[in-house]
C-alpha positions in Angstrom: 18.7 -12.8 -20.7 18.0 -14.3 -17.1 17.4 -11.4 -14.7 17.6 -11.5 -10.6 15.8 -8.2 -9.4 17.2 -6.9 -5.6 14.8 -4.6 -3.9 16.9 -2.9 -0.5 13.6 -1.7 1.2 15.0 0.8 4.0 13.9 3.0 7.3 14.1 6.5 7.1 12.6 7.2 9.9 13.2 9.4 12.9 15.1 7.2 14.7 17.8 6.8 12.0 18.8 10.5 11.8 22.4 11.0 11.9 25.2 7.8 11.9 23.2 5.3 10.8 21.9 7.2 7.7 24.9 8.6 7.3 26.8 5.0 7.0 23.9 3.7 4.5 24.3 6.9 2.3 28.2 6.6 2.5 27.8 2.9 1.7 25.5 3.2 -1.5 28.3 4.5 -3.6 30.0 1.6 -2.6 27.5 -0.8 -3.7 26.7 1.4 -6.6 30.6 1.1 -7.6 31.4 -2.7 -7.1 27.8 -3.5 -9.4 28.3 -1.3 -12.2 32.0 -1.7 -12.7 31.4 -5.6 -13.0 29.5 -5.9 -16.1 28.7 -9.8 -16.0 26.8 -8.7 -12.7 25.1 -5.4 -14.2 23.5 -7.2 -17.0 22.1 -9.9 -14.7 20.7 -8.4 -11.9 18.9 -5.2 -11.3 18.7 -2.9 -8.3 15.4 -0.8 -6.8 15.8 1.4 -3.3 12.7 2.3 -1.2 12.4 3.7 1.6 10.0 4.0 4.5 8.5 5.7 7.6 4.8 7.4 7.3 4.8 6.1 3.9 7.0 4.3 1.3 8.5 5.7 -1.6 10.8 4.5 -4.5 13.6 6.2 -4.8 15.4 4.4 -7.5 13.4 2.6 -9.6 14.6 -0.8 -10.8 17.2 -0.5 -12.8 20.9 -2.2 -14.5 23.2 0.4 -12.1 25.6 0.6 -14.8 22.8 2.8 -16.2 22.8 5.2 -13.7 25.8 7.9 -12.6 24.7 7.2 -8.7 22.3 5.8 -6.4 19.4 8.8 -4.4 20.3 9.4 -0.6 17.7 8.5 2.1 16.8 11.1 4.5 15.4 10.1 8.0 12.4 11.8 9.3 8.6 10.4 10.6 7.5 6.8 12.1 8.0 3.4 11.0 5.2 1.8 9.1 6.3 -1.4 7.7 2.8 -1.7 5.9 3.7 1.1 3.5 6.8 -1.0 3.0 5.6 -4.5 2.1 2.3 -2.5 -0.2 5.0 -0.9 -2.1 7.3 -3.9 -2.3 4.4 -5.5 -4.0 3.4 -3.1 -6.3 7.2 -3.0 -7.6 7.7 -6.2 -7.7 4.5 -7.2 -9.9 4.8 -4.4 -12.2 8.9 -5.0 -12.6 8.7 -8.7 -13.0 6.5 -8.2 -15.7 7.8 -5.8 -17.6 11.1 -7.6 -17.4 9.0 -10.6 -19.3 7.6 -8.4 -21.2 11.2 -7.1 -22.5 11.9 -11.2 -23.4 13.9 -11.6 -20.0 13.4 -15.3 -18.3 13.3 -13.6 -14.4 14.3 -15.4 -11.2 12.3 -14.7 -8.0 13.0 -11.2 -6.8 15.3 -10.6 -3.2 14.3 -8.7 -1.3 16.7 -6.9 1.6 14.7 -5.0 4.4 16.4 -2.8 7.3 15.2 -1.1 9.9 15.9 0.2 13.4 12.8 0.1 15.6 9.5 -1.6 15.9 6.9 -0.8 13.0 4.3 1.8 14.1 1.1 0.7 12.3 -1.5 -1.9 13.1 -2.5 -4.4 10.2 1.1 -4.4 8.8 1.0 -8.4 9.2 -2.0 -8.7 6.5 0.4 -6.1 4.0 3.3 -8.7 5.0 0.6 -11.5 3.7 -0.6 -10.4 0.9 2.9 -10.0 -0.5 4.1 -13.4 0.1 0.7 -14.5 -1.2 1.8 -12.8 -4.3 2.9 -15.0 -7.2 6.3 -13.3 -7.3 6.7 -13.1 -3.5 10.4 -12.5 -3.0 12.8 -13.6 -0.7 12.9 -11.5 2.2 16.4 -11.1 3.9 15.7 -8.9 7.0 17.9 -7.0 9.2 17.2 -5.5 12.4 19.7 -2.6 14.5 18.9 -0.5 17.1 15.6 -0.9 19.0 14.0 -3.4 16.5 12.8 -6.8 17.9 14.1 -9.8 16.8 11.0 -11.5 16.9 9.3 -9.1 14.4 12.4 -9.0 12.0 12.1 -12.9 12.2 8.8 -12.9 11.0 9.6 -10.0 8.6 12.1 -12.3 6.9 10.7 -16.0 4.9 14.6 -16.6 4.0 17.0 -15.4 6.3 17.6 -13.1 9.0 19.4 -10.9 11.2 19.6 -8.5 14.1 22.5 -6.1 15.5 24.4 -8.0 18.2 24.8 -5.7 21.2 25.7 -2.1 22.0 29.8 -2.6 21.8 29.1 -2.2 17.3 27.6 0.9 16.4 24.5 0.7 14.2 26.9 2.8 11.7 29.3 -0.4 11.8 26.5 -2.7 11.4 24.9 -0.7 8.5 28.3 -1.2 6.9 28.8 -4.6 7.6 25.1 -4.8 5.9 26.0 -2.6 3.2 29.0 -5.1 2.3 26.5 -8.1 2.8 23.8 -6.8 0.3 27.0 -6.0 -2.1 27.9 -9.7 -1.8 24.8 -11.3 -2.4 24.4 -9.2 -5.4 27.9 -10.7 -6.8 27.9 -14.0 -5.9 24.1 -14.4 -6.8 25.0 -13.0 -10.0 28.0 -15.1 -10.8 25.8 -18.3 -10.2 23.1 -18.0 -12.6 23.8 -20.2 -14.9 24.5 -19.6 -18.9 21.9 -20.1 -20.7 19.2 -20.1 -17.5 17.9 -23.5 -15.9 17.5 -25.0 -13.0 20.9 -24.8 -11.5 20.9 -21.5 -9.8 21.6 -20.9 -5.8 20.6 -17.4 -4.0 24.0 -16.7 -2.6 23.4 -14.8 0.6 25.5 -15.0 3.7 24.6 -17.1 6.6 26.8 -15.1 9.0 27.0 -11.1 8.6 30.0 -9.3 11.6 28.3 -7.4 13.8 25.0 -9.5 13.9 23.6 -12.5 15.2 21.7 -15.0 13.3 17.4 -15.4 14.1 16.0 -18.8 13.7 12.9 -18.3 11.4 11.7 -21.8 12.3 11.4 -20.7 16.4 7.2 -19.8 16.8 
């Protein structure tokens, strides 16, 4: 069976206390609902959540979400390192991708959506940020910035696409929904392209406009 893994790495720090927790917890069942209830898409993609501020942490392990009654909250609470992130990203993603082989799956490059609110907190994250896309199973990063985080950094966060909150008239809870629905997209449409039987002929289908957010140029140094 051909296999697309999604990763949603996501802030829980401080800063996202309150709304915009609140709309990403209030969207998971959401996503959670739309995945599982669609069976062509549960079978061929699978689902991990992590979250991050002093550290990262998986909270949902990668998994078929038709297997599981619900996705785990996040709580906010600490700093922002996006190291911690990007270490654990590629821990997961190494360890899944070959276990999936191992379980006779043919596996297509992992997605990976990052969030966050703010600016990341700890030196050196750039080298974590390396190593993983120096990885052989280096997934695509689609990055989304709200709140106080800087375009320029989510830019460089992101090798495939990304985007940052517009201004202050939408609410970082409106955004995290409109991201929420984004994320539930890609997951459907990338699904329903993968071809039977495998090959060549499959597209990542991610949207090139999100409401609520503007679009970075990762090709501007």
């Amino acid at each position: 069976m051909q296999i697309l893994p999604f990763y949603l790495l996501c802030d829980e720090s401080g800063s996202m206390t309150g709304d915009p927790i609140e709309a990403i917890n209030s969207a998971l069942p959401e996503l959670h609902h739309e995945i599982s209830t669609n069976p062509t898409v549960a079978d061929k993609t699978r689902f991990c959540l992590i979250g991050f501020s002093d550290d990262a942490k998986v909270l949902q392990p990668l998994v078929d979400l038709s297997d599981i009654e619900e996705v785990p909250a996040l709580a906010a609470g600490g700093l922002t390192s996006y190291g911690a992130a990007f270490r654990e990203l590629l821990r997961c993603v190494e360890a899944d991708v070959a276990a999936l082989k191992a379980q006779g799956h043919e596996v297509y490059r992992p997605v990976a959506f990052f969030l966050s609110d703010g600016i990341p907190t700890d030196d050196g994250w750039e080298r974590d940020h390396k190593d993983l896309l120096g990885s052989k199973y280096a997934p695509k990063i689609i990055a989304f910035g709200i709140g106080d985080a800087e375009a320029a950094t989510i830019g460089q966060v992101a090798n495939f696409r990304a985007f940052m909150q517009q201004d202050s008239t939408v609410s970082p809870a409106k955004a995290l929904r409109e991201f929420a629905s984004s994320l539930t997209r890609s997951i459907v449409r990338s699904a329903s392209s993968i071809p039977a039987g495998g090959g060549s002929g499959f597209t990542l289908a991610v949207d090139e406009t999100v409401p609520g957010f503007s679009t970075v140029s990762l090709d501007k140094l």
